[in-house]
C-alpha positions in Angstrom: -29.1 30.8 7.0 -28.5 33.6 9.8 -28.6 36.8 10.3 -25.1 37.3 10.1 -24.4 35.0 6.8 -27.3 37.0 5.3 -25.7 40.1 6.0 -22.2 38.8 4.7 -23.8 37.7 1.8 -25.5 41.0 1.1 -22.5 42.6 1.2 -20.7 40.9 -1.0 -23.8 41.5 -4.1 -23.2 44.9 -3.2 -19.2 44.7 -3.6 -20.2 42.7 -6.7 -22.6 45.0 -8.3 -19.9 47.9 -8.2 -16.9 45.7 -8.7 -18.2 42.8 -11.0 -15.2 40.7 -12.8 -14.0 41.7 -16.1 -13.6 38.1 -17.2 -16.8 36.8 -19.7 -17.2 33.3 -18.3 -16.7 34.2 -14.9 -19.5 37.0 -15.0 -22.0 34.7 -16.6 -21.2 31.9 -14.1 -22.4 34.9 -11.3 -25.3 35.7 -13.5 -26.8 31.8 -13.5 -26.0 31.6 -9.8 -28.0 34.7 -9.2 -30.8 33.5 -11.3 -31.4 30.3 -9.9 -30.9 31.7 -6.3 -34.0 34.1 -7.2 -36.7 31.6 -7.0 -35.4 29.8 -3.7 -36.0 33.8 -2.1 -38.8 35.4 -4.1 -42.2 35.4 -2.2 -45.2 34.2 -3.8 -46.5 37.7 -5.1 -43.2 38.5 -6.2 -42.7 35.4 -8.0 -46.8 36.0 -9.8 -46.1 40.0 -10.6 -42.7 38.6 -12.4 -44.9 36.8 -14.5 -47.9 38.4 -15.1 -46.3 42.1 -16.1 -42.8 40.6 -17.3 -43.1 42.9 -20.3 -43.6 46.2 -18.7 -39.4 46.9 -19.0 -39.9 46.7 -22.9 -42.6 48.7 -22.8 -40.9 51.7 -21.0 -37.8 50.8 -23.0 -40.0 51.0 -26.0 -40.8 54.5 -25.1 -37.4 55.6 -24.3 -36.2 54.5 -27.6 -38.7 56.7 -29.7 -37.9 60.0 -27.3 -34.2 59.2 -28.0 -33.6 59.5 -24.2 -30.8 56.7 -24.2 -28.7 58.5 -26.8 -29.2 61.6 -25.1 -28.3 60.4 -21.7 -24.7 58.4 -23.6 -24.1 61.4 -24.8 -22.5 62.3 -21.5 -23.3 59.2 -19.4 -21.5 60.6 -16.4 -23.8 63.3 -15.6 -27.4 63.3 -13.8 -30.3 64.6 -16.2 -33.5 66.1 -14.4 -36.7 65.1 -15.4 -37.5 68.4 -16.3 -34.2 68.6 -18.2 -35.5 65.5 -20.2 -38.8 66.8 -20.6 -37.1 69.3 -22.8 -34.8 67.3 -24.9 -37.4 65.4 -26.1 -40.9 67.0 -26.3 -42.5 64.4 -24.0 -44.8 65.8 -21.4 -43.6 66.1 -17.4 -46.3 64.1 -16.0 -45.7 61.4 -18.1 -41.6 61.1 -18.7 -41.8 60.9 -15.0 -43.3 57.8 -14.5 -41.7 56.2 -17.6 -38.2 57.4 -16.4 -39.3 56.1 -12.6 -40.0 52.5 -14.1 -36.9 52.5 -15.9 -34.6 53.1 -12.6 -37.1 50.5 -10.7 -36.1 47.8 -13.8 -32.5 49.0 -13.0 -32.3 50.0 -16.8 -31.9 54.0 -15.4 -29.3 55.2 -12.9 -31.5 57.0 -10.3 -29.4 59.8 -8.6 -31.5 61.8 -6.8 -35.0 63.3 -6.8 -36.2 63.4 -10.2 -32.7 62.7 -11.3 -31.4 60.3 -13.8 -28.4 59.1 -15.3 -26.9 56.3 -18.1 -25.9 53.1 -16.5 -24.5 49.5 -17.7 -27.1 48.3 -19.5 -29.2 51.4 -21.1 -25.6 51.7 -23.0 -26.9 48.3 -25.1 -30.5 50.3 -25.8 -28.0 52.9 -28.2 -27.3 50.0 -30.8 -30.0 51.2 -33.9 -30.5 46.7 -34.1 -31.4 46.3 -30.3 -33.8 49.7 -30.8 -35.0 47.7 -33.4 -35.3 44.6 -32.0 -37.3 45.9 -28.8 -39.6 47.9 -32.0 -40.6 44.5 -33.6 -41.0 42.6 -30.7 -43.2 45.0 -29.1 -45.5 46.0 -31.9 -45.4 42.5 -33.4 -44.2 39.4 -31.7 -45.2 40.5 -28.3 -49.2 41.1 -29.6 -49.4 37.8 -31.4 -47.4 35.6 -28.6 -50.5 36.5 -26.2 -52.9 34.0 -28.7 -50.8 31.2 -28.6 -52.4 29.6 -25.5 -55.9 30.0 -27.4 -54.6 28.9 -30.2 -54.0 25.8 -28.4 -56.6 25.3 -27.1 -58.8 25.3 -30.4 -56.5 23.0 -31.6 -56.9 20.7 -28.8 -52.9 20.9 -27.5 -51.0 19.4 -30.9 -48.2 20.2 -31.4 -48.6 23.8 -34.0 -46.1 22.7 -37.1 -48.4 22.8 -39.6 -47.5 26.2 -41.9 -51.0 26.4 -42.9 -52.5 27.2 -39.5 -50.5 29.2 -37.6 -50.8 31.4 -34.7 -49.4 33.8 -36.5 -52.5 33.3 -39.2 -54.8 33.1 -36.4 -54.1 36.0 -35.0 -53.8 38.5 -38.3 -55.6 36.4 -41.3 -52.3 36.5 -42.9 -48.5 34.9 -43.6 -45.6 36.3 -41.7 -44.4 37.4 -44.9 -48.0 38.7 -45.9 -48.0 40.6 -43.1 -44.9 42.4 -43.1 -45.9 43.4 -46.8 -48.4 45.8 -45.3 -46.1 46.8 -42.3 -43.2 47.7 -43.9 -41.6 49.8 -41.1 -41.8 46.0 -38.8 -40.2 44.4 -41.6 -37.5 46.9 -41.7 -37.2 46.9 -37.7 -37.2 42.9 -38.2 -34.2 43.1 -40.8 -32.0 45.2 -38.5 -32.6 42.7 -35.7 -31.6 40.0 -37.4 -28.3 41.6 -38.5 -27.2 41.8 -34.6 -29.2 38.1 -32.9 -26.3 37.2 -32.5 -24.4 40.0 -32.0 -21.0 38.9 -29.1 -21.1 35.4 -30.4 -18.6 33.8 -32.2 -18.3 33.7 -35.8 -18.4 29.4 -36.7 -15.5 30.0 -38.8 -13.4 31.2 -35.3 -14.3 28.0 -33.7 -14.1 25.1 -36.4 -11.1 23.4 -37.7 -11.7 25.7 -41.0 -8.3 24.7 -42.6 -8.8 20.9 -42.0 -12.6 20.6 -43.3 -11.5 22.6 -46.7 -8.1 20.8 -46.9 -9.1 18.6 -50.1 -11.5 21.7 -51.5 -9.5 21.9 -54.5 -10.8 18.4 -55.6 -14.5 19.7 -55.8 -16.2 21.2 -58.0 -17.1 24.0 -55.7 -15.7 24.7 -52.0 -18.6 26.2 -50.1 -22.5 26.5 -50.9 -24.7 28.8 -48.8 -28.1 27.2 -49.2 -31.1 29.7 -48.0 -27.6 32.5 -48.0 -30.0 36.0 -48.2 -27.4 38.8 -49.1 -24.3 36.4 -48.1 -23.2 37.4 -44.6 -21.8 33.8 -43.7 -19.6 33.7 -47.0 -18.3 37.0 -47.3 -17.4 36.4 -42.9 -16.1 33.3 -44.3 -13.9 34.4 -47.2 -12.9 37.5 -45.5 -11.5 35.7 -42.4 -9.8 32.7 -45.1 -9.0 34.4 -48.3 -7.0 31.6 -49.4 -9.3 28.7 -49.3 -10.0 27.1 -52.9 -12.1 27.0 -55.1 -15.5 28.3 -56.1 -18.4 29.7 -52.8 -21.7 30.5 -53.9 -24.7 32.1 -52.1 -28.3 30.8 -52.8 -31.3 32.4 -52.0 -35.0 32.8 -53.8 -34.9 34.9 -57.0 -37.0 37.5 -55.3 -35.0 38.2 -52.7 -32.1 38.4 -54.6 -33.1 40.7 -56.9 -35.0 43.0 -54.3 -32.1 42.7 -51.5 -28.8 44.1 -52.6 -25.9 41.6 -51.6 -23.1 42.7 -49.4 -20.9 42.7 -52.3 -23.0 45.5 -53.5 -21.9 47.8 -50.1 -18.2 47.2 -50.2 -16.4 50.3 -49.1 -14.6 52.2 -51.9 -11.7 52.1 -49.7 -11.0 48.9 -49.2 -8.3 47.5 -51.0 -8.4 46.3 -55.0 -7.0 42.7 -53.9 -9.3 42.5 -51.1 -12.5 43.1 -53.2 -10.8 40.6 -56.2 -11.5 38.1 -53.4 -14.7 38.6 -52.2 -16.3 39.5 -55.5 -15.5 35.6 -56.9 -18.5 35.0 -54.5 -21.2 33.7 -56.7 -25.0 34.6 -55.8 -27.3 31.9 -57.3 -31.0 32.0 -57.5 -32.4 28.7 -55.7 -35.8 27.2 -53.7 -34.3 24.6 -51.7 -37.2 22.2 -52.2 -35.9 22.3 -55.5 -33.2 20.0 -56.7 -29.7 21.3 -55.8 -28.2 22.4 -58.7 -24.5 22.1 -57.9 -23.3 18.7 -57.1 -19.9 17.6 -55.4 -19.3 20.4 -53.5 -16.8 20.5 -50.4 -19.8 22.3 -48.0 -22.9 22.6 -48.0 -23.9 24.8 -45.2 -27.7 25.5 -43.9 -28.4 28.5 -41.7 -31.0 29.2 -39.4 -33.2 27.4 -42.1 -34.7 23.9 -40.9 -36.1 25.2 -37.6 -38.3 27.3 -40.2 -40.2 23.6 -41.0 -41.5 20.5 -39.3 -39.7 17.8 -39.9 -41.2 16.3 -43.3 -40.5 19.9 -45.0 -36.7 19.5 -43.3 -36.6 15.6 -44.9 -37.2 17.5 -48.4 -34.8 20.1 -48.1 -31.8 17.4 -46.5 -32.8 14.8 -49.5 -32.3 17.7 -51.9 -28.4 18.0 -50.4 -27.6 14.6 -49.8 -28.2 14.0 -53.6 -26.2 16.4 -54.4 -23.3 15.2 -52.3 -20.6 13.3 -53.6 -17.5 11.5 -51.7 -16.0 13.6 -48.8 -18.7 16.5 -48.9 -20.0 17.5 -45.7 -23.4 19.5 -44.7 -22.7 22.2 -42.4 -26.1 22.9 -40.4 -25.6 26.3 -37.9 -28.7 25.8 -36.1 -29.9 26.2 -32.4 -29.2 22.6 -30.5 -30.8 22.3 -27.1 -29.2 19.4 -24.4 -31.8 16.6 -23.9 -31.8 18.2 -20.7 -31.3 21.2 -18.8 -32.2 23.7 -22.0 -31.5 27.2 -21.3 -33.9 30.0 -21.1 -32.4 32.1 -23.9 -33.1 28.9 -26.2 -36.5 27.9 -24.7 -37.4 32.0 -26.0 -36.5 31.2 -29.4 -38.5 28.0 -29.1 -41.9 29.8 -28.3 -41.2 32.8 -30.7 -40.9 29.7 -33.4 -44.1 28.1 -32.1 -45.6 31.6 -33.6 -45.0 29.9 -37.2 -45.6 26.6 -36.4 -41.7 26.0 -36.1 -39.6 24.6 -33.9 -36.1 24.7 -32.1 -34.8 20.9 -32.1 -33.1 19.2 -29.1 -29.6 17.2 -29.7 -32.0 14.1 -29.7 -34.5 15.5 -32.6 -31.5 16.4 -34.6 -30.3 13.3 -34.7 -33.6 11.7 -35.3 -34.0 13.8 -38.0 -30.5 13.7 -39.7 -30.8 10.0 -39.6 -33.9 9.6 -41.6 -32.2 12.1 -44.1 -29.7 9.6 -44.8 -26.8 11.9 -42.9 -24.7 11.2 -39.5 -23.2 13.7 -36.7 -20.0 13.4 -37.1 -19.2 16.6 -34.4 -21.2 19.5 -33.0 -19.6 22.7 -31.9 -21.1 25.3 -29.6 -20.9 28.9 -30.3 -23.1 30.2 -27.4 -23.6 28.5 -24.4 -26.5 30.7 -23.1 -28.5 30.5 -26.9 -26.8 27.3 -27.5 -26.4 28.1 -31.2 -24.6 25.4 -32.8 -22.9 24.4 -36.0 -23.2 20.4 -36.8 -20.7 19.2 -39.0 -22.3 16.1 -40.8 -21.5 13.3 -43.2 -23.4 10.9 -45.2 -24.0 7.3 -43.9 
């Protein structure tokens, strides 16, 4: 490339960064671009910092959560606060807001305006939502800590494959179940909840994308229309009944009878103002306690829908928890599984994070092959899948038996 095509090309990332298209698909077909190009003109230190101190912009942005500073600077995101000024606000010493608001503009997460100067930008506006500052709390006092043993971990295992839910990394590296754990940290298990409320926060909702109307058509035959297996407080069905009222018959929400009787369902937090024939619908939601290694107790219904619930378990685990549905299916009733699906090939980055995050617990994120691998064995077929997020590739799998 030339001189000239470098400087033409320059200029038209800088007319780009201040003019980027409005348009969602065509700004993440820029992004990929732009992330592929990197490598071909990063040097090799550049390319070895990236990787050895990738987690220093969640660490500053870690920091700036707890002093508030990206509320304070959205408060009036047009104007340039001093370091000084900040210093102030938030009770942090000079010396050291200085260095973590410099690192912040160097990670481009700052607007740096001048001398000691700062200012909100694009991206700090997404450090304001209380589930991101949430999410950046539990990954960096928890998943971030524990990640760093998993090639150790490895190694004393002598490179198989971690899916065994007895020895964990996660064990390994605090002498204790996730769930143990977060028992004695109940601030990261709170942090963890409010993450999980917004994962998938600008996705599509499943019931946006699928033919809805034409998988429920013969509902009213069944017994019961919909059943949320592994549901928590009911998210998917209330979405679900709110955006489809009128589909018949009964929908039910199962979950463990602890959790249900320690998490209060959504039906518990419906506004007072909403209106009587709006609540009328959503309160024939049924919550049901249920272990879904257990035998499913309601047979012939419409849907049964699994969420974010088999890449908890290797495979043989899965084969219980599939054989439990499928023997509970009768004619025309589908399984609806809502579950990451990565291609065979050419897996995205944003999936391949979930993946090792998974690996923590000795689960796993399953490629288009695995599932159908899996659902085969399970006695079930793919009869469609339907992508929700290209980047995450979160899925929903519409499935029958054979």
């Amino acid at each position: 490339m030339s001189s000239t095509s470098v400087d033409t090309t320059i200029a038209a990332l800088q007319e780009l960064r201040t003019n980027p298209p409005k348009d969602t698909n065509d700004r993440l077909r820029l992004y990929n671009e732009i992330r592929r190009t990197l490598p071909a003109v990063e040097s090799e230190s550049n390319f070895v910092q990236r990787l050895m101190y990738g987690t220093n912009p969640m660490v500053l942005a870690g920091i700036a959560i707890d002093l508030k500073i990206f509320h304070i600077l959205h408060a009036d995101p047009r104007r340039s606060f001093t370091t000084a000024e900040l210093a102030e606000l938030t009770g942090a010493e000079l010396g050291l807001l200085a260095r973590v608001l410099r690192g912040l503009a160097a990670y481009d997460i700052l607007n740096e305006t001048d001398v000691d100067s700062y200012q909100a930008s694009y991206s700090s506006q997404f450090l304001t939502n209380p589930g991101i500052e949430a999410g950046i709390r539990c990954h960096h006092h928890v998943q971030e800590n524990f990640r760093l043993v998993i090639p150790d971990f490895l190694k004393k295992t002598e490179y198989k494959n971690p899916l065994d839910h007895d020895n964990t990394v996660w064990q390994e590296a605090t002498g204790q179940t996730i769930w143990e754990w977060f028992a004695h940290n109940p601030e990261d298990e709170l942090n963890f909840g409010k993450f999980m409320g917004v994962q998938r926060l600008g996705q599509r909702n499943w019931w946006d994308v699928l033919p809805v109307e034409r998988i429920f058509s013969d509902a009213g035959s069944h017994d019961v229309a919909f059943v949320d297996i592994g549901g928590s407080r009911g998210h998917q069905t209330v979405g679900l009944k709110k955006a489809f009222p009128e589909l018949p018959g009964q929908m039910i929400v199962q979950d463990l009878e602890s959790l249900l009787s320690r998490e209060p369902s959504l039906l518990a937090q419906l506004p007072e103002s909403m209106p009587a024939d709006e609540r009328a619908v959503l309160e024939q939601i049924r919550f049901q306690p249920h272990d879904f290694f257990t035998e499913q107790p309601v047979k012939n219904a419409k849907v049964y829908y699994l969420r974010n619930i088999l890449h908890d378990h290797a495979d043989e685990r899965c084969e219980t928890i599939l054989k439990r549905t499928h023997d509970a299916m009768g004619d025309g009733g589908v399984l609806m599984i809502d579950e990451l699906v990565l291609p065979n090939k050419g897996a995205t980055w944003q999936s391949i994070q979930m993946d090792i995050t998974m690996m923590l617990l000795s689960s796993i994120e399953r490629t288009r092959r695995d599932w159908e691998s899996l659902l085969d064995r399970s006695g079930f077929v793919i009869e469609q899948i339907w992508t929700l997020d290209e980047e995450t590739c979160y899925s929903v799998m519409l499935c029958r038996k054979k």
